[in-house]
Backbone bond lengths (Angstrom), bond angles and torsions (degrees), N, CA, C in turn:
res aa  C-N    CA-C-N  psi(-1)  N-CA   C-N-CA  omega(-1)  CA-C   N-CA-C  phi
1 X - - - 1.449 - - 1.533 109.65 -
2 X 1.217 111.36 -41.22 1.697 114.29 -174.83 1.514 104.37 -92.44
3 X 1.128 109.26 -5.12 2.155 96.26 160.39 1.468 103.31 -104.87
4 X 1.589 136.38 -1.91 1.420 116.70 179.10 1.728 76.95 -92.49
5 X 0.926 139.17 -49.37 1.634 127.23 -167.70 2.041 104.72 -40.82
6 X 1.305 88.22 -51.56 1.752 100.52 -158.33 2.181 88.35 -59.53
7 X 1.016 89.88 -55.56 1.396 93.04 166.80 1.400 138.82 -42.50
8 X 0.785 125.90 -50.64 1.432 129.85 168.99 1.744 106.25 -83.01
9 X 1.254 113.15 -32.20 1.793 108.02 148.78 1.150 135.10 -25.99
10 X 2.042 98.60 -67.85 1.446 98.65 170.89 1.918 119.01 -95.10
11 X 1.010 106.52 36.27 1.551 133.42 148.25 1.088 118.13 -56.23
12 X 1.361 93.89 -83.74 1.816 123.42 -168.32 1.890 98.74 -71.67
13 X 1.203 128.73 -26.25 1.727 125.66 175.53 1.560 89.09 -64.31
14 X 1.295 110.41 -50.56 1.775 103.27 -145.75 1.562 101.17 -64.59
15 X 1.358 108.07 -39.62 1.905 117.20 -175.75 1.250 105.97 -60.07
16 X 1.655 116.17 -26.06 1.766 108.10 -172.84 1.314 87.71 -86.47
17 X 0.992 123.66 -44.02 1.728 122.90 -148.02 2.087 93.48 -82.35
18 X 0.800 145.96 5.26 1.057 153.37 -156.50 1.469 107.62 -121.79
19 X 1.568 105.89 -40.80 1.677 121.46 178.78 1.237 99.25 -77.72
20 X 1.575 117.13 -54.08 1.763 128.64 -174.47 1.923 94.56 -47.88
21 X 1.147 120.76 -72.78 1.651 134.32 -163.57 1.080 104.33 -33.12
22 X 1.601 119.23 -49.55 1.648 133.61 -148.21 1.830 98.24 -81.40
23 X 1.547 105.73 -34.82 1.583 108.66 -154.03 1.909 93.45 -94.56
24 X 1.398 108.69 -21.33 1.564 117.76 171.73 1.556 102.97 -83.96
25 X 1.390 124.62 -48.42 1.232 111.93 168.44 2.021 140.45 -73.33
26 X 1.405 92.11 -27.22 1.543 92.40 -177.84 1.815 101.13 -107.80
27 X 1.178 104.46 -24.19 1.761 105.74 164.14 1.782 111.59 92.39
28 X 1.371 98.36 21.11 1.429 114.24 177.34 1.270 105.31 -119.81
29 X 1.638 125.60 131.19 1.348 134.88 152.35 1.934 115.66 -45.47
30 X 1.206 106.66 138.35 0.961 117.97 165.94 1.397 133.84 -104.40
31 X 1.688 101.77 131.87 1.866 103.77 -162.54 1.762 109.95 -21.69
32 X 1.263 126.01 146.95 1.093 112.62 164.63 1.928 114.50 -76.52
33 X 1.352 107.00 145.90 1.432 108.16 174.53 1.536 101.79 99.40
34 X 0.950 116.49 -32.54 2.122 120.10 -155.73 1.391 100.28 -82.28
35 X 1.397 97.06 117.36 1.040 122.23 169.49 2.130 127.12 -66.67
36 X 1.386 91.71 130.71 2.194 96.83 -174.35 1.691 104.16 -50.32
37 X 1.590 108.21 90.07 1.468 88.97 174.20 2.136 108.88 -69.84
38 X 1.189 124.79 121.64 1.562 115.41 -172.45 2.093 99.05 -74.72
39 X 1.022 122.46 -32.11 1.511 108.62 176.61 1.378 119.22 -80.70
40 X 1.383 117.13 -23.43 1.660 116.82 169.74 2.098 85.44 -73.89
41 X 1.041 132.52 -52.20 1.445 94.88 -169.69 1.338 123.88 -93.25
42 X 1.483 119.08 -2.38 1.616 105.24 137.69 1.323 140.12 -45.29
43 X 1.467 102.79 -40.28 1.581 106.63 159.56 1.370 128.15 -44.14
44 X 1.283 122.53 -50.17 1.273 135.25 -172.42 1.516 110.66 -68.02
45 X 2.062 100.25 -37.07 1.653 95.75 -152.20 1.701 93.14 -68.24
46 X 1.904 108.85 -28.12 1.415 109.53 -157.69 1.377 109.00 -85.25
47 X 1.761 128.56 5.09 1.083 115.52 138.63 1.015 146.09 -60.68
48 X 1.960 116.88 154.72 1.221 106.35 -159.17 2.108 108.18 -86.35
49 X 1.425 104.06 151.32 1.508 96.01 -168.63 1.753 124.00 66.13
50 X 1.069 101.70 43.71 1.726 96.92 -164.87 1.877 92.26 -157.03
51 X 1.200 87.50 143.64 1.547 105.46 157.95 1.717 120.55 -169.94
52 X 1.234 106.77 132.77 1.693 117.75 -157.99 1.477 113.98 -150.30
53 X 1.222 116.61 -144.37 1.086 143.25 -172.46 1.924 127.91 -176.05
54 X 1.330 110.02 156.81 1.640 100.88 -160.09 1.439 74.74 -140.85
55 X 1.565 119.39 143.53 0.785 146.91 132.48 1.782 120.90 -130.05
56 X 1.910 100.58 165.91 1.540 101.73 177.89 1.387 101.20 -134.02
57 X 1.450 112.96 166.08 1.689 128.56 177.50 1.279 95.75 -149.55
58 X 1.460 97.21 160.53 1.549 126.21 -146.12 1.700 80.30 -110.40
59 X 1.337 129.29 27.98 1.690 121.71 -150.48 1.407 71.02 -124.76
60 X 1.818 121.17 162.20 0.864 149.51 155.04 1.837 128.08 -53.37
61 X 0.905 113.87 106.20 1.505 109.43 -178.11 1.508 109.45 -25.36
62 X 1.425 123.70 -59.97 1.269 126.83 -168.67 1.936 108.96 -49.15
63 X 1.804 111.82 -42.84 1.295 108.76 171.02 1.287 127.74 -55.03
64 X 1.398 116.37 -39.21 1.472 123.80 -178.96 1.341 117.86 -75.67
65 X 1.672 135.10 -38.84 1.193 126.01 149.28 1.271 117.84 -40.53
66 X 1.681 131.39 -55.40 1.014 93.20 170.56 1.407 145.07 -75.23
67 X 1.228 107.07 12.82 1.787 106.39 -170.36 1.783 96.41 -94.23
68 X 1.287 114.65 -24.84 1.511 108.57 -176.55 1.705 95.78 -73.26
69 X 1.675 121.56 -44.23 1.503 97.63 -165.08 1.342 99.89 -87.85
70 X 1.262 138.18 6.92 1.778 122.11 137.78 1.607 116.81 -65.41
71 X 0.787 109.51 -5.87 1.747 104.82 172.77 1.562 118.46 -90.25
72 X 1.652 99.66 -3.20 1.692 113.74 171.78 2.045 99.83 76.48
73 X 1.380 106.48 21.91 2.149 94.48 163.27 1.433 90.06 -75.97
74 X 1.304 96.22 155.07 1.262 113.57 145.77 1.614 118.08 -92.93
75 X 1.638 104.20 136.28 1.181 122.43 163.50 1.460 119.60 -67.03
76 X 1.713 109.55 143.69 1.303 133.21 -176.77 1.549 110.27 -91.86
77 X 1.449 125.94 157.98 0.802 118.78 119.59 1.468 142.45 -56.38
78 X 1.307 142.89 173.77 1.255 142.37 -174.81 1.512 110.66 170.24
79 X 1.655 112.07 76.98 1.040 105.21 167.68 1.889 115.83 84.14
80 X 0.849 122.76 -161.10 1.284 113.72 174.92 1.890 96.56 -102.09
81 X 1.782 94.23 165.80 1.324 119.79 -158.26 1.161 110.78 -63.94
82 X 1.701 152.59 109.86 1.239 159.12 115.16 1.285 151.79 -90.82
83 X 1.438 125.93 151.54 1.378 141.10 -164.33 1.458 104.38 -90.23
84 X 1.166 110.93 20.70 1.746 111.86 173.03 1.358 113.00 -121.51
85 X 1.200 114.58 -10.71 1.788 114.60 -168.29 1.392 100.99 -160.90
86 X 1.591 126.47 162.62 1.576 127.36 -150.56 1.194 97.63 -175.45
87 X 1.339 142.07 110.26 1.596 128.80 164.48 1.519 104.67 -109.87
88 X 1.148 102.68 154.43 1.725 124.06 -177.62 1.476 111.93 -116.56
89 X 1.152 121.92 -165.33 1.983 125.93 -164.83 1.288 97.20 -179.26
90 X 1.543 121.87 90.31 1.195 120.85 160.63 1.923 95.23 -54.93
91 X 1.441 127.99 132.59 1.391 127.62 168.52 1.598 112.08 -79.22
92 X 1.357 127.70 -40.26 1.117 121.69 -153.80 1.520 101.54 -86.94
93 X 1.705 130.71 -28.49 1.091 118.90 164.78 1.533 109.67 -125.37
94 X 0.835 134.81 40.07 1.487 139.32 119.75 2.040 91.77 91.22
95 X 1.301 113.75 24.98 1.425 117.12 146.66 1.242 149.56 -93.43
96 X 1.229 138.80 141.49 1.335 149.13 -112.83 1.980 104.61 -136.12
97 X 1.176 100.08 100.95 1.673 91.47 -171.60 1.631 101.84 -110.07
98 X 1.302 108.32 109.97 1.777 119.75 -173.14 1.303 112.81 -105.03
99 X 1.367 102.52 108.44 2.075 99.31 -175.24 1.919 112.20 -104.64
100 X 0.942 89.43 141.20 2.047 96.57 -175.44 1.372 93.64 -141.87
101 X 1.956 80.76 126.17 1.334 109.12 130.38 1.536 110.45 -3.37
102 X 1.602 137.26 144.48 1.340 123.43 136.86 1.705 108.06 -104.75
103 X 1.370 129.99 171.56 1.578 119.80 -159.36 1.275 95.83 -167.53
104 X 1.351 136.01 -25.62 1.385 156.13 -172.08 1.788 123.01 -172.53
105 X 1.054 116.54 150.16 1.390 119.94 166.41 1.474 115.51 -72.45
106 X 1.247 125.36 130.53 1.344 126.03 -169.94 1.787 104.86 -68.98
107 X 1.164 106.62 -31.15 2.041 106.84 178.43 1.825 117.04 -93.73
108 X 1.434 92.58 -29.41 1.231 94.37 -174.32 1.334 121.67 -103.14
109 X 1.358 101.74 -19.93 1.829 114.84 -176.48 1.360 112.35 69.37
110 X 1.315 127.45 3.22 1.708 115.69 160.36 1.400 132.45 -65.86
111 X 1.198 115.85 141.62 1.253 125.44 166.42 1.356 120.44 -31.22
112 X 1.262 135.73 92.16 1.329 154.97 142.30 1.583 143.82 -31.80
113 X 0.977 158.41 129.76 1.694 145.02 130.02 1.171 116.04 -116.24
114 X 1.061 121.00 -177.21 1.174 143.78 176.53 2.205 99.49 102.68
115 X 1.526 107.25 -145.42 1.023 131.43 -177.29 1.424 137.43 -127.85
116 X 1.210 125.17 114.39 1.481 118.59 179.80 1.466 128.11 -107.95
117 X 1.577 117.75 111.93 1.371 131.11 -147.78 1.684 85.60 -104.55
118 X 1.529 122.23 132.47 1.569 151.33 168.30 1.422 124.91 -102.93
119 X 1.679 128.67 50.08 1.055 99.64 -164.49 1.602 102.65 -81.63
120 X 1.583 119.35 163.44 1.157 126.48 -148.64 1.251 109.64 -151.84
121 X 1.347 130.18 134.80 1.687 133.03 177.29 1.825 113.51 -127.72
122 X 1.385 113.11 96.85 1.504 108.72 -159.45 1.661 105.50 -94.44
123 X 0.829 110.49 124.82 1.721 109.86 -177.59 1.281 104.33 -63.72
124 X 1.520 131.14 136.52 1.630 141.61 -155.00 1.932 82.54 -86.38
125 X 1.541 89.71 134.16 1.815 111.84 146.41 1.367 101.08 -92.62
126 X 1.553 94.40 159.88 1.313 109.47 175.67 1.650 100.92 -87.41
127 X 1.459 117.38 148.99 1.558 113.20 -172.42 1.360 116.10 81.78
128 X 0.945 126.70 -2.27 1.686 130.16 -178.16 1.354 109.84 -63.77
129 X 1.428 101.17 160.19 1.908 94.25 169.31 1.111 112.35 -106.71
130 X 1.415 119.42 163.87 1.523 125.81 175.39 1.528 104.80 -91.64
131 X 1.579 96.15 139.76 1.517 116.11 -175.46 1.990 93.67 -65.37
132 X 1.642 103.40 159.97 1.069 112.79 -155.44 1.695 93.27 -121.10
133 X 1.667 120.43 95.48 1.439 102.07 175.46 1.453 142.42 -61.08
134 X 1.162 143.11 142.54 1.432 135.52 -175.51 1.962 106.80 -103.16
C-alpha cells in the first residue's frame, strides 16, 4: 500500500516537473490542465533538429488557440486555413506552439477528442525559410 502511494507520488512530481522543465526550458506557458503526453514528446525529441514537448487537453481546440494568442505568439500561417490545426511563433526565442485537432490515437487508432498541444524548438538550417505571419 505505501509503495503504490510513493508511486503514484512520483507520478504526479514527474507530470508537474515535466510541465515546470518545458515552460523554463522552451519559454512558453503551458495550456492550463494538459496533461505530459510522454509518446507525443518522444516524437518530437526523436526528430531530427527538434526538441520539445507534447502535451494533450480534453479542452476544445477553439479554447486553446485562444489561450496561446492571449499569451501575445504570433500566429503562423500553415498551409491553407483550418479549424483542426493552428501554429504559433514564440518571436523572441524562436519556438513553435502547434495545436491539433485530436481524431485518432497515433498508436492505437481510436477515436479521440480533445486537443494536442506541440510546443517545439527546431535548431535553424542554413537556407531555411522564414515562417510567414498571418
Amino acid at each position: 500500500m505505501m509503495l503504490t502511494r510513493t508511486s503514484i507520488a512520483a507520478i504526479v512530481f514527474m507530470i508537474c516537473l515535466s510541465s515546470a522543465a518545458a515552460e523554463e526550458r522552451l519559454g512558453v506557458v503551458v495550456y492550463p490542465g494538459a496533461k505530459y503526453d510522454p509518446a507525443g514528446t518522444k516524437r518530437i525529441q526523436n526528430s531530427l533538429f527538434a526538441q520539445g514537448a507534447a502535451y494533450r487537453t480534453g479542452d476544445d481546440i477553439e479554447n486553446v488557440i485562444a489561450f496561446y494568442r492571449q499569451q501575445g505568439l504570433l500566429r503562423l500561417k500553415s498551409g491553407s486555413p483550418s479549424k483542426d490545426h493552428a501554429r504559433f511563433k514564440k518571436a523572441d526565442t524562436g519556438v513553435d506552439v502547434v495545436v491539433e485537432r485530436l481524431r485518432k490515437d497515433p498508436q492505437t487508432g481510436a477515436t479521440m477528442t480533445g486537443t494536442l498541444i506541440q510546443i517545439i524548438k527546431k535548431e535553424e538550417k542554413k537556407g531555411s525559410r522564414s515562417d510567414t505571419p498571418i
